[in-house]
N, C-alpha and C positions, 0 to 999 in steps of 0.2 A: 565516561560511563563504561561500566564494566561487559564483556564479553555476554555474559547471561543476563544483563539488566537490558542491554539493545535486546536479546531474543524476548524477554516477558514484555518489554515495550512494543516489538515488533508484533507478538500475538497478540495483543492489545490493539493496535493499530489495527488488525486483519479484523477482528472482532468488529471494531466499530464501522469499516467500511462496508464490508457485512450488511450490517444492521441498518448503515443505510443507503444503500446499493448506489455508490459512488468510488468513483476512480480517484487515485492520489499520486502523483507522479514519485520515480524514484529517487527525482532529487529534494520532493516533498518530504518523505518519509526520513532520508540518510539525514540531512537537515536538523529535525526533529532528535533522531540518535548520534548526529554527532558521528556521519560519515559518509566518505564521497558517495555520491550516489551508486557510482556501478561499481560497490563493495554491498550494496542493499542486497542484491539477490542471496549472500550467505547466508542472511539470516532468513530470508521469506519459507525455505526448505523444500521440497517439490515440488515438480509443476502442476497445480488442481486448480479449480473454481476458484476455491476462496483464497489463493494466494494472486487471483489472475488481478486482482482493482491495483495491484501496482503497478505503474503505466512509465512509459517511453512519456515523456513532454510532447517528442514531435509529432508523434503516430499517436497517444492514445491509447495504446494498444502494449498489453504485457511483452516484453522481450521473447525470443524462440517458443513462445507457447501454441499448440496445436487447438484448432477450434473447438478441440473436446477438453481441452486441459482449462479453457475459458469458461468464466461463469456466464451463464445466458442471459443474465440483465445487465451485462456488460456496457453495452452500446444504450441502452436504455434512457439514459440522460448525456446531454453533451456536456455536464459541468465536470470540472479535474480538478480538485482541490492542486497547486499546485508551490504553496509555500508550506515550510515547518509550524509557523505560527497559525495558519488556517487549521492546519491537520490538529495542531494541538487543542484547538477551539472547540473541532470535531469531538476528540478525545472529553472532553468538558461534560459533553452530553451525553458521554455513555462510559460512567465513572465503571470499576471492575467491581 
């Protein structure tokens, strides 16, 4: 996959988690694009809300983010979608 198709994919990704206020770990996501997980943060782009649902596995919890750069339904659910194939399923249900 090419450099710019992980980013439309990645915003893709952000969109759906979004929509349904669920966490997807980073080795969910890199998985899914087709790279190690802690190469995921190049594409997610600053630290906000709606890049905060990409999660640490162990913690749950977005990498160096400040509890204001978190989105507030963060913690909301304890489910972590936490494979590529889950995320894609996700992906299923909220075509672009």
């Amino acid at each position: 996959m090419e450099s710019a198709d992980r980013q439309r994919k990645v915003n893709e990704i952000l969109r759906s988690l979004n929509a349904e206020r669920i966490r997807a770990t980073y080795g969910a996501v890199g998985d899914l694009i087709g790279i190690p997980a802690i190469s995921v943060s190049q594409y997610l782009g600053e630290r906000r809300p709606k890049a905060s649902w990409v999660v640490n596995d162990d913690t749950g919890q977005p990498t160096g983010y400040t509890s204001d750069e978190m989105h507030p339904d963060l913690r909301r659910t304890a489910n972590i979608i936490r494979t590529g194939d889950a995320l894609d399923a996700l992906l299923l249900q909220h075509p672009e």
